[in-house]
FIGU-723028 format. One record per residue: residue in one letter; z, x negated, y negated of N, C-alpha, C, CB in turn. Coordinates in steps of 0.2 Angstrom, whole numbers, padded with zeros to 4 digits. Glycine has a CB too. Layout:
residues N
- a; Z; X; Y; Z; X; Y; Z; X; Y; Z; X; Y;
...
END
This chain:
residues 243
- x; -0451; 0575; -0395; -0449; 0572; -0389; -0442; 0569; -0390; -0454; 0567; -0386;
- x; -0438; 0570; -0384; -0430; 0568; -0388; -0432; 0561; -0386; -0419; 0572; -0384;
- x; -0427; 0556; -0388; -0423; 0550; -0390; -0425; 0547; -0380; -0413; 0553; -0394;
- x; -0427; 0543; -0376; -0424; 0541; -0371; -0418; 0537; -0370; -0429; 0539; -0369;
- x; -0416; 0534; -0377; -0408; 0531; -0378; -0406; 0532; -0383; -0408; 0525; -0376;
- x; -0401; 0536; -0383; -0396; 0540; -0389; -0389; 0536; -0387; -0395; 0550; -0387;
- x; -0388; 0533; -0394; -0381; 0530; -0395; -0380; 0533; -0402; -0381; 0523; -0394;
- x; -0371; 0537; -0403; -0367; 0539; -0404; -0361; 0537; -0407; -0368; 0542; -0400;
- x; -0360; 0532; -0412; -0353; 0531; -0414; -0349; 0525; -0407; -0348; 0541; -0412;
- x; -0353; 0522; -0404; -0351; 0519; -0401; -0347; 0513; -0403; -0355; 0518; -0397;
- x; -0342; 0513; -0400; -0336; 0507; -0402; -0333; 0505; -0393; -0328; 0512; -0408;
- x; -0333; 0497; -0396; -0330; 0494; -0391; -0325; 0489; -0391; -0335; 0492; -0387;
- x; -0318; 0489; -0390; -0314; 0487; -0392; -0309; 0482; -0386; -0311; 0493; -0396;
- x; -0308; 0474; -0389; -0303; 0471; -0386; -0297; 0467; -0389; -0305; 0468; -0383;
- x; -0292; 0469; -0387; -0287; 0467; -0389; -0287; 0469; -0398; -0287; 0459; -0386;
- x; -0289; 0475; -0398; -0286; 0478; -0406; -0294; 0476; -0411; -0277; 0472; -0409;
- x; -0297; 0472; -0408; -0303; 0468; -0413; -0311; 0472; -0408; -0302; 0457; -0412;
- x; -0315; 0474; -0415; -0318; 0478; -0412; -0326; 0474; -0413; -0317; 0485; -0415;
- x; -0329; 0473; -0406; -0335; 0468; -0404; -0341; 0472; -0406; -0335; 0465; -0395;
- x; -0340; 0478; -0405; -0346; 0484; -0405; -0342; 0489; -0411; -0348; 0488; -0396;
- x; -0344; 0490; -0415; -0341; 0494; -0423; -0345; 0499; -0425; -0340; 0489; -0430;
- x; -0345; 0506; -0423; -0347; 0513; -0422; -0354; 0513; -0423; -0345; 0519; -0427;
- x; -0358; 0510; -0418; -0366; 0509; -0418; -0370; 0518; -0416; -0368; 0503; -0410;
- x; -0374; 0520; -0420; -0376; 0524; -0419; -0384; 0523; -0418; -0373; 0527; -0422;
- x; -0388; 0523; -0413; -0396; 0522; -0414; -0401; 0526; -0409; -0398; 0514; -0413;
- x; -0406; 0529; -0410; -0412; 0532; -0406; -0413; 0528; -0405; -0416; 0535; -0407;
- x; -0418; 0526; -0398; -0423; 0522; -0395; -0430; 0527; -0391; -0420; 0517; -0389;
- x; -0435; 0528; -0394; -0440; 0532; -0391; -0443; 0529; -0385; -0446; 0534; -0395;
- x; -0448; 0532; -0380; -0451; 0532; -0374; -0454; 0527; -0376; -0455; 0536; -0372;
- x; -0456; 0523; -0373; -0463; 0516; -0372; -0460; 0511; -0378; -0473; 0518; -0375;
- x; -0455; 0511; -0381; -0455; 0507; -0386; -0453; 0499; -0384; -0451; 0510; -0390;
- x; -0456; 0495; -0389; -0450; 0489; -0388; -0447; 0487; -0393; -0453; 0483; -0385;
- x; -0439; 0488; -0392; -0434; 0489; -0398; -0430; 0483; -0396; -0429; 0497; -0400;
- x; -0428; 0479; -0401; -0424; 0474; -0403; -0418; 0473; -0408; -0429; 0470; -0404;
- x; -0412; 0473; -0402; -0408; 0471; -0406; -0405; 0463; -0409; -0406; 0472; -0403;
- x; -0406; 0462; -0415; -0406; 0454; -0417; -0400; 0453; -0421; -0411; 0452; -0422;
- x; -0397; 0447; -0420; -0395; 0443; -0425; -0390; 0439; -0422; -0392; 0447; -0430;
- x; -0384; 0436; -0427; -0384; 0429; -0424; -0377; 0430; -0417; -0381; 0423; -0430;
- x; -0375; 0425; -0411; -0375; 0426; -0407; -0365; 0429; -0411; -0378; 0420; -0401;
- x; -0362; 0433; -0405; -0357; 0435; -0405; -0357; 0442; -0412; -0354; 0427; -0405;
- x; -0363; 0442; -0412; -0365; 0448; -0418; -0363; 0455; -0413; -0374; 0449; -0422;
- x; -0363; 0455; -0407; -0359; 0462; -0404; -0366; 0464; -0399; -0357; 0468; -0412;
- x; -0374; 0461; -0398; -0378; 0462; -0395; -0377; 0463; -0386; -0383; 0456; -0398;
- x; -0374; 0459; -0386; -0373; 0458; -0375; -0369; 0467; -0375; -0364; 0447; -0370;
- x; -0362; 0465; -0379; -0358; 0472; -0379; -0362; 0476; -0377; -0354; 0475; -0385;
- x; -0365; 0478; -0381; -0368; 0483; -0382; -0375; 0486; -0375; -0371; 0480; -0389;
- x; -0378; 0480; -0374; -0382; 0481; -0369; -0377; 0483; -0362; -0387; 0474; -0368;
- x; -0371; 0478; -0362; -0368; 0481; -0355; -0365; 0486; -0356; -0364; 0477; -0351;
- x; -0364; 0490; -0361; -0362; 0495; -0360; -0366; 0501; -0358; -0360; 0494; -0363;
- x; -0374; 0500; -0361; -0379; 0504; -0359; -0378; 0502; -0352; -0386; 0501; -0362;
- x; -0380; 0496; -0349; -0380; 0496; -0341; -0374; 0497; -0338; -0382; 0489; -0338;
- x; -0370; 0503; -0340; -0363; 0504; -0335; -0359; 0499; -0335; -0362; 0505; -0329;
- x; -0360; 0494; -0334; -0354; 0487; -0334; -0349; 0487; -0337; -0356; 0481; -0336;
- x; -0349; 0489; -0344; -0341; 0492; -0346; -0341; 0497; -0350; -0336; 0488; -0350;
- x; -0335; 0500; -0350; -0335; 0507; -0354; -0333; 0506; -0360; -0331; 0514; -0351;
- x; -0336; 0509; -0364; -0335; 0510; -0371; -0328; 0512; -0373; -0339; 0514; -0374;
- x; -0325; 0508; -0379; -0318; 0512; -0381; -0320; 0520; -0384; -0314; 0507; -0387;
- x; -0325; 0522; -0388; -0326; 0526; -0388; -0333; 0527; -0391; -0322; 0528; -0390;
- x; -0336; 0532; -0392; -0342; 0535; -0394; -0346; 0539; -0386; -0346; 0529; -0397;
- x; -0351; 0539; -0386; -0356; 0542; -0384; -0362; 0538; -0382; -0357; 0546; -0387;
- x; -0366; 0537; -0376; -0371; 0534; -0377; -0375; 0539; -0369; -0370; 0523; -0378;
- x; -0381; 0539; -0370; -0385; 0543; -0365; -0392; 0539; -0364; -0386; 0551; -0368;
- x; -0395; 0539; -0358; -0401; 0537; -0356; -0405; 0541; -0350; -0399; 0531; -0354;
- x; -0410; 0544; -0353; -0415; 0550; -0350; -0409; 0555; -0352; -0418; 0550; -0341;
- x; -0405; 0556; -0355; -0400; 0561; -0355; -0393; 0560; -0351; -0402; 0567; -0353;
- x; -0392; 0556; -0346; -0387; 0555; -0343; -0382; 0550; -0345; -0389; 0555; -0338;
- x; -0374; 0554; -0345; -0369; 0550; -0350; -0368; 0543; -0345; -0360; 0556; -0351;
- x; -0369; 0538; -0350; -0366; 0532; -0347; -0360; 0530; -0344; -0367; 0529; -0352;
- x; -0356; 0533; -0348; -0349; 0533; -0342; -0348; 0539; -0338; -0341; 0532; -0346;
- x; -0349; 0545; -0339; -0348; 0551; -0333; -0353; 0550; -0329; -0347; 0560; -0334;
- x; -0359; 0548; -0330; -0367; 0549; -0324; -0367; 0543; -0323; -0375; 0552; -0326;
- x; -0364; 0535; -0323; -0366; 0531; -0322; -0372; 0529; -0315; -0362; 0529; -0323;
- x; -0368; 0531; -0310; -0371; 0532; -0306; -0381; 0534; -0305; -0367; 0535; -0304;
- x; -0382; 0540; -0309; -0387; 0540; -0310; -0392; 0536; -0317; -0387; 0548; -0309;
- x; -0387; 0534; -0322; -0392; 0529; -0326; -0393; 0521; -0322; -0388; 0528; -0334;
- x; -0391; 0522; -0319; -0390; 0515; -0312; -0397; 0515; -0311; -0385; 0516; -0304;
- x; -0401; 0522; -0309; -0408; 0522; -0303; -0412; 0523; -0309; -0409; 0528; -0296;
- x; -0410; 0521; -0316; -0415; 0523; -0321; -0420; 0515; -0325; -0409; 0529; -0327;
- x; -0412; 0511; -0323; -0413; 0508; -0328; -0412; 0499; -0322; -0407; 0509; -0337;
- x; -0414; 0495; -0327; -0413; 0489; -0323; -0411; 0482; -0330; -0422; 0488; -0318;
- x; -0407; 0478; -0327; -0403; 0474; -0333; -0402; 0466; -0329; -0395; 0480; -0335;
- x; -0406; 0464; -0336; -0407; 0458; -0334; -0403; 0453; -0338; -0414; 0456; -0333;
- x; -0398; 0451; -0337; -0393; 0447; -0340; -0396; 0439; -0342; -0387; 0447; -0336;
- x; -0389; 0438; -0348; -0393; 0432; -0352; -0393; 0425; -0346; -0389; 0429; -0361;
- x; -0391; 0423; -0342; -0386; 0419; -0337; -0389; 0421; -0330; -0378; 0422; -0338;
- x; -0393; 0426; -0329; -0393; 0429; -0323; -0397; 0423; -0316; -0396; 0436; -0324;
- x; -0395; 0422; -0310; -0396; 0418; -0307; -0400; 0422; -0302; -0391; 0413; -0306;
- x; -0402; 0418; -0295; -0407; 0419; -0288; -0402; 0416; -0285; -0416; 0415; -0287;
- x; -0404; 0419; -0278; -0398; 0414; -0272; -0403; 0408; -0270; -0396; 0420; -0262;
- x; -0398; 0404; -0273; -0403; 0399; -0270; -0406; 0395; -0264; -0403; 0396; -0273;
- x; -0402; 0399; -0260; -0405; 0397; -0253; -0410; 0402; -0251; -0401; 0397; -0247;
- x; -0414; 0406; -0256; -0417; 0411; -0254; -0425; 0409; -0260; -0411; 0419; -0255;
- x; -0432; 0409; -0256; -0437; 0409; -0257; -0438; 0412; -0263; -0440; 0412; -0252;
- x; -0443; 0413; -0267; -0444; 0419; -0272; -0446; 0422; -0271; -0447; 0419; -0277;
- x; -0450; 0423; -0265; -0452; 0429; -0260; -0448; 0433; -0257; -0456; 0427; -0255;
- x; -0443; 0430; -0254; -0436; 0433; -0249; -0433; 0435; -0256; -0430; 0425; -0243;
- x; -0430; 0435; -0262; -0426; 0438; -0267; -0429; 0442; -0268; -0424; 0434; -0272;
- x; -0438; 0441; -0271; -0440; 0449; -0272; -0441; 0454; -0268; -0447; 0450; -0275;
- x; -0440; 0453; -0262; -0439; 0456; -0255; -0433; 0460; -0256; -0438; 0450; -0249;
- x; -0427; 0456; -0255; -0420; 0458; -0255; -0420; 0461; -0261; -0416; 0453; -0254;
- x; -0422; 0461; -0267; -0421; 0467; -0272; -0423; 0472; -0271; -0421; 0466; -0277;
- x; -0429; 0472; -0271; -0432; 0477; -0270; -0430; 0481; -0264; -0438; 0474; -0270;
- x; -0428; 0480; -0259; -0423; 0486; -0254; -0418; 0488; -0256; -0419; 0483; -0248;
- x; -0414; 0485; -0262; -0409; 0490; -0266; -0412; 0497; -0267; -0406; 0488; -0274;
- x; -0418; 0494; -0269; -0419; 0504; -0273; -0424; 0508; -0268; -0424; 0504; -0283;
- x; -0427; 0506; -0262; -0433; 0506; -0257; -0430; 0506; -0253; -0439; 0502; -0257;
- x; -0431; 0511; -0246; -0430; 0510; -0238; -0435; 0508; -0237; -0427; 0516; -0233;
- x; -0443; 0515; -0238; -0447; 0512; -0233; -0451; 0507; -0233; -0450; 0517; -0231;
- x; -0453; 0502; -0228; -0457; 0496; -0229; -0462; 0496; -0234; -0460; 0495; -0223;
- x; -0467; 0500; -0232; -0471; 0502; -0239; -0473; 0502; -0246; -0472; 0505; -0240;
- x; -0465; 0505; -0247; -0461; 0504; -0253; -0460; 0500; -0255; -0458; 0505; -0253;
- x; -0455; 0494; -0252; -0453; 0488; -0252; -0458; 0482; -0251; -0448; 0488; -0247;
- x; -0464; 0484; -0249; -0470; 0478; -0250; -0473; 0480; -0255; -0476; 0477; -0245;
- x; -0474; 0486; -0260; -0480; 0486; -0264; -0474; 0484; -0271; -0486; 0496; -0264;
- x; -0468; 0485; -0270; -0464; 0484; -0275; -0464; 0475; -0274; -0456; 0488; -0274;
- x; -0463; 0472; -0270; -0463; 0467; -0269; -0470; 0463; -0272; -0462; 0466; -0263;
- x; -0476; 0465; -0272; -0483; 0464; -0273; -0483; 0464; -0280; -0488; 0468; -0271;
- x; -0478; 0467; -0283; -0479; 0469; -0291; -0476; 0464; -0293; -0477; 0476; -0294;
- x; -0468; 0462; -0289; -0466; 0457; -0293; -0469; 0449; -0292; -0459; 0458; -0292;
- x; -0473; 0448; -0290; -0477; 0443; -0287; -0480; 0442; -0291; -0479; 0444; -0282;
- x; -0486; 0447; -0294; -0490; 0448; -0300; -0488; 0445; -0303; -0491; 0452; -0302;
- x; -0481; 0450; -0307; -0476; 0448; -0315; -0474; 0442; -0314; -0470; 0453; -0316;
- x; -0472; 0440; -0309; -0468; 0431; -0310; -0473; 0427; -0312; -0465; 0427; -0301;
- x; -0482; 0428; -0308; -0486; 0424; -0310; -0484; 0416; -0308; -0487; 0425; -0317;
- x; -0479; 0415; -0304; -0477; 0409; -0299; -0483; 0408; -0293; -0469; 0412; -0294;
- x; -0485; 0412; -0290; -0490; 0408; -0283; -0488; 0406; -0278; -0492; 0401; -0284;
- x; -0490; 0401; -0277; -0487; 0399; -0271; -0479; 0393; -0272; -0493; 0395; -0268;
- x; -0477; 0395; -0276; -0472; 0393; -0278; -0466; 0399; -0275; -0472; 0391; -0285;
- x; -0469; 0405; -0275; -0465; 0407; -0272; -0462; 0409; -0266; -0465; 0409; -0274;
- x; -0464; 0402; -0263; -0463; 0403; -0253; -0459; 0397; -0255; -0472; 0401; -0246;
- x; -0456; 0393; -0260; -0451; 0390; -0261; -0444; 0391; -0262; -0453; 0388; -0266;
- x; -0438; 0388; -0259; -0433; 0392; -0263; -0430; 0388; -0271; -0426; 0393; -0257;
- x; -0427; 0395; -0273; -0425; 0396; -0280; -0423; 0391; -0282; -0419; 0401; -0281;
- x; -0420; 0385; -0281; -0416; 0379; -0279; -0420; 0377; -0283; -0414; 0376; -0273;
- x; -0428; 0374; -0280; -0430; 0369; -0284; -0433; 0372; -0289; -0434; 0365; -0281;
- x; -0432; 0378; -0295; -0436; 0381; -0300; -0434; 0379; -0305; -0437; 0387; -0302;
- x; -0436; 0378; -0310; -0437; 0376; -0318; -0431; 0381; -0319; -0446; 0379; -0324;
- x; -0428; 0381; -0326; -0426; 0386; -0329; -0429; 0394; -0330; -0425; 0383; -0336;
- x; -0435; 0391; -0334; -0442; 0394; -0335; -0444; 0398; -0329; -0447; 0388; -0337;
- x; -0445; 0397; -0324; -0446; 0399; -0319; -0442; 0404; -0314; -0447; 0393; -0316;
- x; -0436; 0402; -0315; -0429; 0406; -0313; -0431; 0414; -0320; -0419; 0398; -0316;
- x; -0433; 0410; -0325; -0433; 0418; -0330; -0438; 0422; -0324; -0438; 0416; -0339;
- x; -0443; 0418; -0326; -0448; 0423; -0324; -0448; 0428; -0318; -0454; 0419; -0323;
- x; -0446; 0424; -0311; -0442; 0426; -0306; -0440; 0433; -0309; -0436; 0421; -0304;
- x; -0433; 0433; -0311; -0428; 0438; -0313; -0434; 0442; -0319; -0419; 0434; -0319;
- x; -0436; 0440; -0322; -0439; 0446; -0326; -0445; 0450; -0321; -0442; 0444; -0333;
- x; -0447; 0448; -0318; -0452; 0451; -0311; -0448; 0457; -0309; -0453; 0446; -0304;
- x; -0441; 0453; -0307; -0435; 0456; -0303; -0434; 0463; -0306; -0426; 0451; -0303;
- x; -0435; 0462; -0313; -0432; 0466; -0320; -0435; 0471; -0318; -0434; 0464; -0328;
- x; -0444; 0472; -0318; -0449; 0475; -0320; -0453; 0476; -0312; -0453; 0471; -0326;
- x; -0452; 0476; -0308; -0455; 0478; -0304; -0453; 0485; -0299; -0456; 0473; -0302;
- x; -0449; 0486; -0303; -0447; 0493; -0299; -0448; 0500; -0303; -0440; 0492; -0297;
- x; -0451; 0497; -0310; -0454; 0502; -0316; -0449; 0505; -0318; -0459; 0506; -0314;
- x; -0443; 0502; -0320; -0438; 0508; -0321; -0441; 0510; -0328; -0430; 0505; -0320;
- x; -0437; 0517; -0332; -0436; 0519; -0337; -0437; 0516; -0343; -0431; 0521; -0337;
- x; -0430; 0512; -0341; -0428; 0507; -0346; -0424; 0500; -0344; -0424; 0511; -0350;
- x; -0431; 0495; -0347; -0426; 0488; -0344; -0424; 0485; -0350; -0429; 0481; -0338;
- x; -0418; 0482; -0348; -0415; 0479; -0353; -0412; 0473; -0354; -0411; 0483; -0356;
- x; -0415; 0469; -0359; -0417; 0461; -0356; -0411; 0456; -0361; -0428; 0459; -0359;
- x; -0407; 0453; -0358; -0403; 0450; -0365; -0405; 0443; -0367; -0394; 0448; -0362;
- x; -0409; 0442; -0371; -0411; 0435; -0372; -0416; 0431; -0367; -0406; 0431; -0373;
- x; -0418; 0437; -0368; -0424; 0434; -0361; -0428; 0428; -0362; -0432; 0439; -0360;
- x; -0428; 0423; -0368; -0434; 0420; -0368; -0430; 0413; -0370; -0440; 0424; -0373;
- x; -0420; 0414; -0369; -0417; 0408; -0373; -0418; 0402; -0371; -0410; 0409; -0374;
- x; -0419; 0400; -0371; -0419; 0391; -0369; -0426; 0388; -0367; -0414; 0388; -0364;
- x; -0430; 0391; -0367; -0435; 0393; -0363; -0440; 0387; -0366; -0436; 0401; -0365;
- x; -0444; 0382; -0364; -0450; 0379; -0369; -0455; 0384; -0367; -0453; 0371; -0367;
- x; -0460; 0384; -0373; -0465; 0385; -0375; -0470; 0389; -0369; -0467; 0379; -0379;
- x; -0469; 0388; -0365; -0475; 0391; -0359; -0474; 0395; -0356; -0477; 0387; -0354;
- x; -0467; 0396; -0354; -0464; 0399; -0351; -0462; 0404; -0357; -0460; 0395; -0347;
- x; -0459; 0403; -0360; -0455; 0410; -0366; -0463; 0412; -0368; -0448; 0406; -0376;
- x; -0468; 0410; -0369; -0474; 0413; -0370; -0477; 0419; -0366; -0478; 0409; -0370;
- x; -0475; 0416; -0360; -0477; 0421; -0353; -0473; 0427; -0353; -0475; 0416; -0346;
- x; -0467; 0426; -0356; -0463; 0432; -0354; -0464; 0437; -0359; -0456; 0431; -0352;
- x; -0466; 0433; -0364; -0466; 0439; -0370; -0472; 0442; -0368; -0465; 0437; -0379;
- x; -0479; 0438; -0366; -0485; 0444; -0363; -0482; 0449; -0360; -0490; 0440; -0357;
- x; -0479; 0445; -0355; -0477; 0452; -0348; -0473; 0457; -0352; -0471; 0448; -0341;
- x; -0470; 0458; -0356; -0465; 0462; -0358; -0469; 0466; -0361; -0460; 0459; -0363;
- x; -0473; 0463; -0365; -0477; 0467; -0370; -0481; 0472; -0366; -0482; 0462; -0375;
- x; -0487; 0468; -0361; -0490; 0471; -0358; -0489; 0476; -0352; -0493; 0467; -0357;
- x; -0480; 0476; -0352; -0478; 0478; -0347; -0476; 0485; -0348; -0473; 0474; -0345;
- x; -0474; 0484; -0355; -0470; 0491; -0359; -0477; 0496; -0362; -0463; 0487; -0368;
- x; -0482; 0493; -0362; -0489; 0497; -0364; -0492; 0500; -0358; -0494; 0492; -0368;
- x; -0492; 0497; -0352; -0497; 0500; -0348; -0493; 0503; -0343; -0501; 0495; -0344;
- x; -0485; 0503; -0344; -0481; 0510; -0336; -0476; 0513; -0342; -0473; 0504; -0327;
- x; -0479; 0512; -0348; -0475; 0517; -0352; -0467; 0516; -0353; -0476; 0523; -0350;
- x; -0466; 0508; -0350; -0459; 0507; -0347; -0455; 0505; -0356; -0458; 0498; -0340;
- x; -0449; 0509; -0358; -0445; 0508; -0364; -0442; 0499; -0362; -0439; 0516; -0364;
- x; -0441; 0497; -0367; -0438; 0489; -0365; -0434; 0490; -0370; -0443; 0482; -0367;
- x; -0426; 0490; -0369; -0423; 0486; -0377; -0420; 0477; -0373; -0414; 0494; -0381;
- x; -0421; 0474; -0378; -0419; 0466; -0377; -0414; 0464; -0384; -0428; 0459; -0377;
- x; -0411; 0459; -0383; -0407; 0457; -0389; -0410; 0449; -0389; -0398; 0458; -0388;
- x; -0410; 0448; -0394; -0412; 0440; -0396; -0409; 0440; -0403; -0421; 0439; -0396;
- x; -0407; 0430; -0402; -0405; 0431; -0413; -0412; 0426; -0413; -0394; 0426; -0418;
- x; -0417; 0425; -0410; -0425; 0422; -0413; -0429; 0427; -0416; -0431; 0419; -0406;
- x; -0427; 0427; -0420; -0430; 0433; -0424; -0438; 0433; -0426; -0426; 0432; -0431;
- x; -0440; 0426; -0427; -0446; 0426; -0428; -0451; 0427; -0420; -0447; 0419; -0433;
- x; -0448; 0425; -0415; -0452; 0428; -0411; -0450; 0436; -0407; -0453; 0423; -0405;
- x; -0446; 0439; -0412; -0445; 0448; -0409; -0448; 0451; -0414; -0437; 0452; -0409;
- x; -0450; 0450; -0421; -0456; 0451; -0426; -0461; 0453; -0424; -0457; 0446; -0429;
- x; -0466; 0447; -0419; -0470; 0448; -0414; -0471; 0453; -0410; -0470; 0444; -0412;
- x; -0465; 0457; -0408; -0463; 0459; -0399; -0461; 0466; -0401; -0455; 0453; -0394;
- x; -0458; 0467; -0405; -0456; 0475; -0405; -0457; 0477; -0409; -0451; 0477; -0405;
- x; -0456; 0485; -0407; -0460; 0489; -0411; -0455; 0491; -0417; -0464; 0496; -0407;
- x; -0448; 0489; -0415; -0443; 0493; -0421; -0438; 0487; -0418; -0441; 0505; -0421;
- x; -0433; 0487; -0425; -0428; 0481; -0422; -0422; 0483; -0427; -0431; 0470; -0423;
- x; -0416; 0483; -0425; -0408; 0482; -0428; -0406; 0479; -0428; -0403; 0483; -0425;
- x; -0404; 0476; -0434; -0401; 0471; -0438; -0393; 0473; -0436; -0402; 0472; -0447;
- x; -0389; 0467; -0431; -0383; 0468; -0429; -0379; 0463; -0434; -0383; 0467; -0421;
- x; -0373; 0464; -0435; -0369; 0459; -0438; -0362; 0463; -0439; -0374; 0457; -0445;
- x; -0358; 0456; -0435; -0352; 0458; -0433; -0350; 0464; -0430; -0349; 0458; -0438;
- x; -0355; 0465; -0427; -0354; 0472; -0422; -0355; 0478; -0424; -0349; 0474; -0421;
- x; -0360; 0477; -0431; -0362; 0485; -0433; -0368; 0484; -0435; -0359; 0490; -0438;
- x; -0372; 0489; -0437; -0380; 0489; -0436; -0382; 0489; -0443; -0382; 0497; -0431;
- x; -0383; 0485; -0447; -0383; 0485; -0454; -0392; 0487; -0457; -0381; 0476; -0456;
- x; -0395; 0487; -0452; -0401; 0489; -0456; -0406; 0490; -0448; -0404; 0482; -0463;
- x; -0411; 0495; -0448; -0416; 0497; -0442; -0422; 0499; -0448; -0413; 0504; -0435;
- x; -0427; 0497; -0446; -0434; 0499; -0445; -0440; 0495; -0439; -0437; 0497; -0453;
- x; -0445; 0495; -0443; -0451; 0492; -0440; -0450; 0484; -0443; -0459; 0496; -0443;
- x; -0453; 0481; -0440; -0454; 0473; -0443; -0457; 0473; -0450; -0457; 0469; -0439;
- x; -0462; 0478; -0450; -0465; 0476; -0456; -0464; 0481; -0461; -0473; 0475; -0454;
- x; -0461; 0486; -0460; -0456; 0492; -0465; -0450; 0485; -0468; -0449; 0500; -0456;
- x; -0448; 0482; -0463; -0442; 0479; -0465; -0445; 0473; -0469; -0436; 0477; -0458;
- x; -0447; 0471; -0469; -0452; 0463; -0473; -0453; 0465; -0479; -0462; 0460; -0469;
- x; -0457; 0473; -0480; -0458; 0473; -0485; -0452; 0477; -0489; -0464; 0475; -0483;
- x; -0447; 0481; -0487; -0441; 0485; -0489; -0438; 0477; -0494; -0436; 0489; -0481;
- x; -0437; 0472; -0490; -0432; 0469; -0493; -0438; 0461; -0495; -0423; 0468; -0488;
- x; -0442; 0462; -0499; -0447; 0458; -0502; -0447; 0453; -0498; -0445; 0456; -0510;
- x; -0449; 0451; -0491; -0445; 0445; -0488; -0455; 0443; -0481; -0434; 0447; -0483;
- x; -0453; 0434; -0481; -0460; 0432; -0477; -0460; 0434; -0469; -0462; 0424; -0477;
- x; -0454; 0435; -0468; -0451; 0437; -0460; -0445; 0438; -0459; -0451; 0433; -0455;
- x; -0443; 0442; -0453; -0438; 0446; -0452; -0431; 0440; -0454; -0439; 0450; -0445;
- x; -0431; 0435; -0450; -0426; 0430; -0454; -0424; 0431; -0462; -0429; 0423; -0454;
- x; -0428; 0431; -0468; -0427; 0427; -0472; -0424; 0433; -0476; -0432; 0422; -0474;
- x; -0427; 0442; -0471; -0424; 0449; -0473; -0416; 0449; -0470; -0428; 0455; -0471;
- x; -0418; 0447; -0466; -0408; 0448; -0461; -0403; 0444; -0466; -0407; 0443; -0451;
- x; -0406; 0438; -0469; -0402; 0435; -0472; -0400; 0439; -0479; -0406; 0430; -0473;
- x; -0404; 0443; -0484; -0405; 0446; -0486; -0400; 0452; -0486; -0409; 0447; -0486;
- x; -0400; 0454; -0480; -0394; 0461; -0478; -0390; 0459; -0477; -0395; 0467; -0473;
- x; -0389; 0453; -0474; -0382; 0453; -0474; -0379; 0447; -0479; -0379; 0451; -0465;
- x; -0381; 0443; -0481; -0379; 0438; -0486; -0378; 0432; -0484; -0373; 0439; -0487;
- x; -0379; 0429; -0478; -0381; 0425; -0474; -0381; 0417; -0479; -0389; 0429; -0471;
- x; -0382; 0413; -0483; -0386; 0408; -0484; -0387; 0403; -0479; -0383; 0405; -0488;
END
């Protein structure tokens, strides 16, 4: 079965200094792959350039097969992308926002309520969501947006630090949903985080990023055991030199 995300030599370059440094990687069907390491290691680049947002200086990168910069258009209805920052209108309900997103990708009513129903589920909000956005938690604003993320089942979502600032209840809740999310619609996830010890937990295969290139991929527990180490931290340290 090919690759559902093929990246190629990808390089992304500003002002002469290069953020993403010839990344090449497969990502199979259902998986949940994780890009890690510490911040400004080249991870976000990298994701927005999967999500079309910007074009690579060069390389290649493809999702279901379609080129990221000549098809963008059609990797748009494939995938869905939930940024590290991303916000709700906040004069708008959590119910009125999963509404209004959910019509981006849905005309008929039907559509737009059973997509809505799902994201209602995934937020696990309640009756909080006849509230608007305004008065949510941090935590809560995630959960929102990652409903937003996953309720339209795309291909592939792809999540930037989903779980960062997050306390304990809430970053707990989303890594259920992720997990349980990517197992039962067969949905591909790639996320970047540098919490290394909770993507250990969460994915099925993870990239060691650093300074913008990709210094080591396996399984979490391929890699624990490859570089003699108790968790994926104390191996990243290891590959790159880290103290």
């Amino acid at each position: 079965m090919a690759p559902i995300v093929v990246i190629r030599n990808l390089i992304k370059e500003y002002s002469g200094r290069r953020a993403v440094d010839n990344i090449t990687l497969d990502i199979q069907e259902g998986e949940i792959f994780g890009l890690i390491g510490p911040n400004g290691a080249g991870k976000t680049t990298t994701l927005r350039m999967l999500s079309t947002i910007i074009k690579p200086t060069s390389g290649y990168a493809s999702i279901c097969g379609k080129d990221v910069v000549n098809e963008g258009d059609m990797v748009r209805r494939l995938i869905s992308y939930l940024p590290d920052e991303a916000g709700a209108y906040p004069n708008l309900s959590g119910n009125e926002y999963l509404k209004l997103m959910a019509s981006f990708y849905f005309e008929r009513n039907d559509d737009v309520k059973r997509v809505v129903e799902e994201g209602v589920r995934i937020s696990g909000l309640g009756e909080r969501l006849k509230e608007k956005s305004s008065t949510y938690s941090k935590g809560m604003k995630r959960r929102l947006q990652l409903a937003r993320a996953l309720m339209i089942s795309p291909k592939l979502a792809i999540l930037d630090e989903p779980t960062s600032g997050l306390d304990v209840t809430h970053a707990y809740h989303l890594r259920n949903v992720i997990n349980g999310y990517a197992k039962s619609h067969q949905t591909t996830i790639l996320l970047s985080s540098h919490n290394m010890l909770e993507v250990e937990h969460l994915c099925d295969r993870v990239s060691f990023i650093n300074e913008g290139k990709v210094v080591e991929c396996g399984s979490p527990a391929d890699l624990k055991v490859k570089y003699s180490s108790q968790n994926l931290e104390e191996a990243f340290v290891k590959v790159t030199g880290f103290a």
